[in-house]
C-alpha positions as protocol buffer text, in pm:
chain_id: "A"
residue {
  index: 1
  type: UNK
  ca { x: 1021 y: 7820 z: 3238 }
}
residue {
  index: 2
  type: UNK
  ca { x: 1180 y: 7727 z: 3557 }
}
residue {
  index: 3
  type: UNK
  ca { x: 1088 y: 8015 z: 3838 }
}
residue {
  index: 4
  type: UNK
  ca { x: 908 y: 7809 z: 4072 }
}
residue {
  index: 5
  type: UNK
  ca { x: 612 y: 8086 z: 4111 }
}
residue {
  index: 6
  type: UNK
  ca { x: 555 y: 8096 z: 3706 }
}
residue {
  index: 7
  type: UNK
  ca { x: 513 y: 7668 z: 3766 }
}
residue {
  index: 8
  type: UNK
  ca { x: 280 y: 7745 z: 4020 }
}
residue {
  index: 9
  type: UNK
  ca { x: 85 y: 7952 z: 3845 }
}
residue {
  index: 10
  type: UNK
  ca { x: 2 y: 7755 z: 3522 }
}
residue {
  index: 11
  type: UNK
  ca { x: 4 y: 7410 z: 3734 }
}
residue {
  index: 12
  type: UNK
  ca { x: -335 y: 7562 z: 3923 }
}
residue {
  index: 13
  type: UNK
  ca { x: -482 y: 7547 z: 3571 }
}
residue {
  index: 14
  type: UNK
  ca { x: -414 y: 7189 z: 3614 }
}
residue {
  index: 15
  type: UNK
  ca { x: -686 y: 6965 z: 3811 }
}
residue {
  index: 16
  type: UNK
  ca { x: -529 y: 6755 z: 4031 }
}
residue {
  index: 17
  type: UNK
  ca { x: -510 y: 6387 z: 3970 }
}
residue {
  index: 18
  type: UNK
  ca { x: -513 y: 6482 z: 3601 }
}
residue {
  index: 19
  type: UNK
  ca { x: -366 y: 6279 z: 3374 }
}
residue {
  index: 20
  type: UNK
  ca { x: -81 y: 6472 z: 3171 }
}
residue {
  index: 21
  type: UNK
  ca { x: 75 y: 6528 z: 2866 }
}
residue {
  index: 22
  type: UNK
  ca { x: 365 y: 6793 z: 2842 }
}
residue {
  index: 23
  type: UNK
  ca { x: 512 y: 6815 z: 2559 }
}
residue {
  index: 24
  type: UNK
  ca { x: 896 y: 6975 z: 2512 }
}
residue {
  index: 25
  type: UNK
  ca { x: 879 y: 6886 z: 2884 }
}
residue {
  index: 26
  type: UNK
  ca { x: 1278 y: 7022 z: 2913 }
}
residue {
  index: 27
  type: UNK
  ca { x: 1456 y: 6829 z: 3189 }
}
residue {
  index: 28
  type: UNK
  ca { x: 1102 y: 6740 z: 3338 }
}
residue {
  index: 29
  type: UNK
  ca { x: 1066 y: 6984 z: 3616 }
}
residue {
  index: 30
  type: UNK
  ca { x: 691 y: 7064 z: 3565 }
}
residue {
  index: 31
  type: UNK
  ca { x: 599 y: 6780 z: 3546 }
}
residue {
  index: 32
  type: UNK
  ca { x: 759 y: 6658 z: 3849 }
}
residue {
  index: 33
  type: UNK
  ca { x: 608 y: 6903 z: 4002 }
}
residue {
  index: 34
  type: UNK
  ca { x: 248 y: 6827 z: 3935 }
}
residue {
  index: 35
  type: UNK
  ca { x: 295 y: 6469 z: 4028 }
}
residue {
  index: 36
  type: UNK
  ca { x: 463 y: 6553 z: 4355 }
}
residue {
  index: 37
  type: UNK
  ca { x: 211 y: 6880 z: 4438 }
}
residue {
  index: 38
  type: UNK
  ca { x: -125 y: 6827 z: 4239 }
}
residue {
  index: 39
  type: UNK
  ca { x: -105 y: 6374 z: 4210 }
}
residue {
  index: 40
  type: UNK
  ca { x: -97 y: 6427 z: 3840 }
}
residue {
  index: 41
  type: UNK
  ca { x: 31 y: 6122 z: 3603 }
}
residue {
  index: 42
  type: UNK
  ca { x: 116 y: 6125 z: 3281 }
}
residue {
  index: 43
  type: UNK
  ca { x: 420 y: 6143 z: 3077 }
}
residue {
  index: 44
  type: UNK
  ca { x: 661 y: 6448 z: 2932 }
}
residue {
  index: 45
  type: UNK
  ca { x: 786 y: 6401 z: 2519 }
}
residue {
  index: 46
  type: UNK
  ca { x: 1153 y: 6550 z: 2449 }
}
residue {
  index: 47
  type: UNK
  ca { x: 1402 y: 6534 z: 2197 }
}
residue {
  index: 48
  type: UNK
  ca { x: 1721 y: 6654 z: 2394 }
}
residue {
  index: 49
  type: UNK
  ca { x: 1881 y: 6330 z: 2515 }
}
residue {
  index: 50
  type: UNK
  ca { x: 2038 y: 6519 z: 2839 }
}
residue {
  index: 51
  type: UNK
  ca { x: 1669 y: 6651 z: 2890 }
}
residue {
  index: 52
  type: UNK
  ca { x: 1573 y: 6276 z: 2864 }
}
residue {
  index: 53
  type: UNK
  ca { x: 1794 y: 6126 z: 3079 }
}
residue {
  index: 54
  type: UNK
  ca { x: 1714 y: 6422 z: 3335 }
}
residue {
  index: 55
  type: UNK
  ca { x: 1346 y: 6317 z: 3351 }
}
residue {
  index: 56
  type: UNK
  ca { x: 1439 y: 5991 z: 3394 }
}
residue {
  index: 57
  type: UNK
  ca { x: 1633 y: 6077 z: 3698 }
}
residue {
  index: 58
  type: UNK
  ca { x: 1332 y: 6279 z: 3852 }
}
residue {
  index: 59
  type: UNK
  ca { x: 1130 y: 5943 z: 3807 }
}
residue {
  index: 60
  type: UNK
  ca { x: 903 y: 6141 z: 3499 }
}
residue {
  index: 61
  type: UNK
  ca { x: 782 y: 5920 z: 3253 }
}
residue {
  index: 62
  type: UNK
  ca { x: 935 y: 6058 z: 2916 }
}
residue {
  index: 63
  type: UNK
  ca { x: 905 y: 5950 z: 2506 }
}
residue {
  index: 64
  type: UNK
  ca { x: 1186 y: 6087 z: 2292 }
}
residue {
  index: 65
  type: UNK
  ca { x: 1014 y: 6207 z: 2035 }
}
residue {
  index: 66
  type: UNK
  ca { x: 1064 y: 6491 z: 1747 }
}
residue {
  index: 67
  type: UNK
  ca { x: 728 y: 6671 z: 1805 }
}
residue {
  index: 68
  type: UNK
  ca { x: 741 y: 6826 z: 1431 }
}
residue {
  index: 69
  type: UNK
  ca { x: 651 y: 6479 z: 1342 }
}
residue {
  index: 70
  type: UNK
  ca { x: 337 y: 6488 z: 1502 }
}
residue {
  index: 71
  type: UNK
  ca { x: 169 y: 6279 z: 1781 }
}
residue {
  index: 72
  type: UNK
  ca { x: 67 y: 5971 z: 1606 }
}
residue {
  index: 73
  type: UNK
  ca { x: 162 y: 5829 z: 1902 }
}
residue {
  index: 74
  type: UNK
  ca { x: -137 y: 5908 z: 2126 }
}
residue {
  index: 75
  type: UNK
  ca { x: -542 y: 5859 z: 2048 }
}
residue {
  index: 76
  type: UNK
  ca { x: -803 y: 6140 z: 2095 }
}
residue {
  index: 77
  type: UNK
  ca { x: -901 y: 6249 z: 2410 }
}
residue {
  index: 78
  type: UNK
  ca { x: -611 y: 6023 z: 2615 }
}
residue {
  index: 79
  type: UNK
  ca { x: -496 y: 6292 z: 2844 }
}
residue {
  index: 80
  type: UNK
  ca { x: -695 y: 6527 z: 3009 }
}
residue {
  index: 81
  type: UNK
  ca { x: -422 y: 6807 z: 2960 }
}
residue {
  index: 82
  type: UNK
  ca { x: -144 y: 6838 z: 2733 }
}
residue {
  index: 83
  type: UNK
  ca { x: 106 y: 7138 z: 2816 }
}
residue {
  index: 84
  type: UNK
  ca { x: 293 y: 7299 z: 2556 }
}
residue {
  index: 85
  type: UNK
  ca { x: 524 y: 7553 z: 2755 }
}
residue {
  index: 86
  type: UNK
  ca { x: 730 y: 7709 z: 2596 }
}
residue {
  index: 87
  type: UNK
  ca { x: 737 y: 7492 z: 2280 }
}
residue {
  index: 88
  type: UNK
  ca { x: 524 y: 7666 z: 2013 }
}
residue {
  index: 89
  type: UNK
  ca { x: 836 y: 7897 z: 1910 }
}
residue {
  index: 90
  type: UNK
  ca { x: 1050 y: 7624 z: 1841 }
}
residue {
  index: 91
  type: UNK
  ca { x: 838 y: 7430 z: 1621 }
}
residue {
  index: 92
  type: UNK
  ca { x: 845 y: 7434 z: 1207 }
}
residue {
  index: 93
  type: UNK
  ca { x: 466 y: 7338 z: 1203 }
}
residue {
  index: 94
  type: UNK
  ca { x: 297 y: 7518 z: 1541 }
}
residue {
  index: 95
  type: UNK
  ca { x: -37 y: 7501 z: 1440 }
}
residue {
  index: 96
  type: UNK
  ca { x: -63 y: 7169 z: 1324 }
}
residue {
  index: 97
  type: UNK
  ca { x: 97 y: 7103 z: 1686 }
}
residue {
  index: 98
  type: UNK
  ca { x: -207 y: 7317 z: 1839 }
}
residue {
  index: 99
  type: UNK
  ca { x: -456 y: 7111 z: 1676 }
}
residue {
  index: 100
  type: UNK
  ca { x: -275 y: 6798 z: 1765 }
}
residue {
  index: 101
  type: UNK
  ca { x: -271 y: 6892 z: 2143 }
}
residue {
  index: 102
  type: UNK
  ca { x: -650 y: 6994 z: 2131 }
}
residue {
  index: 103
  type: UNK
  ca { x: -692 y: 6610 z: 1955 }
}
residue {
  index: 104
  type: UNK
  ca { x: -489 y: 6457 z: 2211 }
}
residue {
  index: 105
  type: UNK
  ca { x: -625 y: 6628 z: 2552 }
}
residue {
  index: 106
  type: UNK
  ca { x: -946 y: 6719 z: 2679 }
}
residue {
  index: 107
  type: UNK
  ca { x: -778 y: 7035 z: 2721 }
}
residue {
  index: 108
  type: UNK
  ca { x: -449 y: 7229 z: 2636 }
}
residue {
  index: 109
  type: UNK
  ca { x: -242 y: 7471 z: 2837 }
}
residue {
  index: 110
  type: UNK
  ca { x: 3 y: 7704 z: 2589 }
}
residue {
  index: 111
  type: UNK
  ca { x: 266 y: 7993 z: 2716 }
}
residue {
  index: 112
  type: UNK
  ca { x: 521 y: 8119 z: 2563 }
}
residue {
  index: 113
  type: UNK
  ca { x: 717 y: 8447 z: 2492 }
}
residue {
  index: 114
  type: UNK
  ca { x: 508 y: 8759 z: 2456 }
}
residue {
  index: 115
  type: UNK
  ca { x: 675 y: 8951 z: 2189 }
}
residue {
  index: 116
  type: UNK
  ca { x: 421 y: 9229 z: 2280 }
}
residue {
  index: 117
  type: UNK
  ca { x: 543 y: 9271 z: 2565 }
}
residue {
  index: 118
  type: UNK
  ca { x: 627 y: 9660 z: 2602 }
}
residue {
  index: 119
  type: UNK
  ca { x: 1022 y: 9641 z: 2676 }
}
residue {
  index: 120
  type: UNK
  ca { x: 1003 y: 9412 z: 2381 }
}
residue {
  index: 121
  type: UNK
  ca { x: 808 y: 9688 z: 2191 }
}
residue {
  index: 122
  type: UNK
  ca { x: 1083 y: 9952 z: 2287 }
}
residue {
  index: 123
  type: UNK
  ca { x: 1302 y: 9745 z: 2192 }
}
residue {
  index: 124
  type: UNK
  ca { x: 1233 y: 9767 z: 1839 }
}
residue {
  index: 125
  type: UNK
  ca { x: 1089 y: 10097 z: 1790 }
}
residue {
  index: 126
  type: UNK
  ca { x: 1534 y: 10172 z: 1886 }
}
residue {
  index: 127
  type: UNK
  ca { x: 1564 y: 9976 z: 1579 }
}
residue {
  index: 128
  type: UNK
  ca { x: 1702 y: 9631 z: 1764 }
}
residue {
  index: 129
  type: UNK
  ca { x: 1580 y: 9305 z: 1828 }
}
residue {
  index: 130
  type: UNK
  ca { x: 1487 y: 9244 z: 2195 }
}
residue {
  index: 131
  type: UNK
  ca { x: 1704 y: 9043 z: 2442 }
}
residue {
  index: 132
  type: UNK
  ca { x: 1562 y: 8952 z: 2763 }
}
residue {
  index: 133
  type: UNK
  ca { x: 1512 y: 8740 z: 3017 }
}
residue {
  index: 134
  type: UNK
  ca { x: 1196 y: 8559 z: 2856 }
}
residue {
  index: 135
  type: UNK
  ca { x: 1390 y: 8614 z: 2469 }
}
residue {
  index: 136
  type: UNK
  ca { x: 1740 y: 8581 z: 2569 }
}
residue {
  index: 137
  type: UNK
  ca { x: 1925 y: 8551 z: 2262 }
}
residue {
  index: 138
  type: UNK
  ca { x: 2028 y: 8756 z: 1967 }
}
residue {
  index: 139
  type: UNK
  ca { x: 1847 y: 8741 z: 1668 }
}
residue {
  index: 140
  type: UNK
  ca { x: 2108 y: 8557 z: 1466 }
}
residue {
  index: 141
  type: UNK
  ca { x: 2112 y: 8239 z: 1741 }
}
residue {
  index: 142
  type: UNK
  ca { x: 1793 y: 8227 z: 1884 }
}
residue {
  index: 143
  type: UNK
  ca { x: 1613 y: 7852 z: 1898 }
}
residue {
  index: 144
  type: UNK
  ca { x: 1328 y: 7995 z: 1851 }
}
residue {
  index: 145
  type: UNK
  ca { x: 1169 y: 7960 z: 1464 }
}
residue {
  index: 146
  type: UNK
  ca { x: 926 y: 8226 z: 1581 }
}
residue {
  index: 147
  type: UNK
  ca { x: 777 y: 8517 z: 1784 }
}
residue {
  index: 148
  type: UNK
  ca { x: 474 y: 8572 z: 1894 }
}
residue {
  index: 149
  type: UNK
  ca { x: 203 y: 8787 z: 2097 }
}
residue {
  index: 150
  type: UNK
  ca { x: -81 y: 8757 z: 2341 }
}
residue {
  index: 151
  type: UNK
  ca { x: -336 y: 8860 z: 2064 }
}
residue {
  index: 152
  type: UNK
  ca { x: -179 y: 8654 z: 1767 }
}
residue {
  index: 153
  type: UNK
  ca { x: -311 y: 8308 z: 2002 }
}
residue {
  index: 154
  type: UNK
  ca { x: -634 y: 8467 z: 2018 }
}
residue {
  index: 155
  type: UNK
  ca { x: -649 y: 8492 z: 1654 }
}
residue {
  index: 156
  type: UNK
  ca { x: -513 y: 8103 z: 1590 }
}
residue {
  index: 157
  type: UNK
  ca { x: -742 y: 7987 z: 1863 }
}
residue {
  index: 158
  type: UNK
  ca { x: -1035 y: 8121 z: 1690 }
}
residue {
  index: 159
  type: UNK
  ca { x: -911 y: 8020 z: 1345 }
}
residue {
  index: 160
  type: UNK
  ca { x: -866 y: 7644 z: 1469 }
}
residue {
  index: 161
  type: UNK
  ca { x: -1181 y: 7632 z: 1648 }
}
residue {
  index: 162
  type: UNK
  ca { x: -1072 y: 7652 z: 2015 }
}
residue {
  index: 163
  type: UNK
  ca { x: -1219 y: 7801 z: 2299 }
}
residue {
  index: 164
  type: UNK
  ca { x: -1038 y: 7988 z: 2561 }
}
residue {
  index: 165
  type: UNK
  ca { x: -1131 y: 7924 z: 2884 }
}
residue {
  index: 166
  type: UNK
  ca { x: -887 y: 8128 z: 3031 }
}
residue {
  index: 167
  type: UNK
  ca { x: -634 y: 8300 z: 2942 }
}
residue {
  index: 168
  type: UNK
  ca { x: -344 y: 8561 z: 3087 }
}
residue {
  index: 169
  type: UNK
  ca { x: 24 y: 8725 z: 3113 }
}
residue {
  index: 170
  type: UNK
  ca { x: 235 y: 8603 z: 3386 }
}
residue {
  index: 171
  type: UNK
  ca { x: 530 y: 8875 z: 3467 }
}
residue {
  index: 172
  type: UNK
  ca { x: 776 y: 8800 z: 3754 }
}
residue {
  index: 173
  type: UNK
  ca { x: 587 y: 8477 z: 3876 }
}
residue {
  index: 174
  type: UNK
  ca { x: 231 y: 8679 z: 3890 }
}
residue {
  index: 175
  type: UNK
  ca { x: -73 y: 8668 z: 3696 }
}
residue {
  index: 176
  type: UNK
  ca { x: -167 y: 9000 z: 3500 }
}
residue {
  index: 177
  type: UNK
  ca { x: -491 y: 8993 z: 3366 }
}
residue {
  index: 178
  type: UNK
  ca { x: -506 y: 9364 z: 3227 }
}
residue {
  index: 179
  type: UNK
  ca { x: -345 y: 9484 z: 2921 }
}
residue {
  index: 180
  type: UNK
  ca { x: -139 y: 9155 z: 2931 }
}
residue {
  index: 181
  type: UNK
  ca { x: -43 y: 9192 z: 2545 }
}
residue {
  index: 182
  type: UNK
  ca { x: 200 y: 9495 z: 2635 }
}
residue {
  index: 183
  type: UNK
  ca { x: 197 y: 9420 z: 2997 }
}
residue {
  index: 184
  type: UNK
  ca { x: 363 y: 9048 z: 3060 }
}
residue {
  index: 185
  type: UNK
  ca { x: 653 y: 8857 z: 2892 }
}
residue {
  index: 186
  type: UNK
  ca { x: 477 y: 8540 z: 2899 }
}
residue {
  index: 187
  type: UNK
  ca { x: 124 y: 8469 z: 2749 }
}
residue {
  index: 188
  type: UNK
  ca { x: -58 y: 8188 z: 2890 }
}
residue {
  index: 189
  type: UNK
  ca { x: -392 y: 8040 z: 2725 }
}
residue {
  index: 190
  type: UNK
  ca { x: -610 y: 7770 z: 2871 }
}
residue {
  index: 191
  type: UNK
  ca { x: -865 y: 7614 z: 2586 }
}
residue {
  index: 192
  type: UNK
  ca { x: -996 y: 7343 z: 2453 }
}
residue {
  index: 193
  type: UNK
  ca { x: -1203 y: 7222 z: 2150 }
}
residue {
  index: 194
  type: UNK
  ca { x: -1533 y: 7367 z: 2050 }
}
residue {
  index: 195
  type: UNK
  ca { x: -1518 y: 7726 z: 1879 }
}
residue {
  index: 196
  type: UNK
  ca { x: -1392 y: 8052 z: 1994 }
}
């Protein structure tokens, strides 16, 4: 997630002044951002020692840290957001890393790949695994452990006791709020803990 409209768009979920969590922060660029634009703190957790060493160079606070062994780390309720963008694909244990962000932060702010998405659909009804710009890689060498869709977070929301308080597809930097399961390559969910 680097296009500077799609960071726009999920940092105005983000109150300003909040303090931040942002976990499989990359090389830190979100996070820069919302302490530059929105006078956010907070700190970004990584496990790619380039990715480290390029937050430290924006001036982002950063903990190395494998996130598939949890976030022992931090108490309830010590951030009043924790972003996971992009991260949920790549993790061996996602839900136990959804209910740790809800623990950690007042609220939580997922996106991530919609497999839904309808070129992603076509893609498979030809018989082929999608490549694209949001799934870039082949099937055999992709990062990610798994795929997902718009409605599958819906479902683990509700199963884990969260509740939405917003949620929507983001396609070329701008918000789509109908039909965003087959009609945006990112999903984007805003929640926090309470039921669904």
């Amino acid at each position: 997630m680097t296009e500077k409209t799609t960071m726009q768009a999920i940092a105005a979920l983000v109150p300003e002044g909040a303090r931040v969590l942002d976990l499989g922060c990359g090389d830190g660029a979100l996070l820069d951002y919302l302490q530059r634009e929105r006078a956010c703190s907070g700190y970004g957790v990584e496990i790619s020692d380039a990715n480290v060493l390029a937050c430290v160079r924006r001036g982002v606070n950063v903990v190395q840290l494998n996130l598939d062994e949890g976030l022992a780390l931090f108490e309830d309720d010590s951030f009043d957001v924790v972003l996971q963008i992009d991260t949920l694909p790549h993790l061996r244990n996602a839900e136990v890393m959804l209910r740790e962000t809800a623990r950690v932060g007042r609220t939580g702010i997922v996106a991530f790949p919609n497999f839904a998405h309808w070129p992603n659909r076509l893609s498979v009804l030809r018989g082929r695994m999608p490549v694209t710009r949001r799934l870039p890689y082949q099937w055999y060498d992709t990062p990610n452990i798994r795929v997902g869709t718009y409605k599958d977070f819906e479902v683990l929301a509700h199963k884990n006791q969260l509740r939405i308080l917003d949620s929507f597809g983001l396609q070329d930097g701008r918000a789509v709020r109908f039909l965003p399961n087959a009609r945006a390559g990112t999903a984007v969910f805003h929640f926090e803990r309470g039921g669904a």
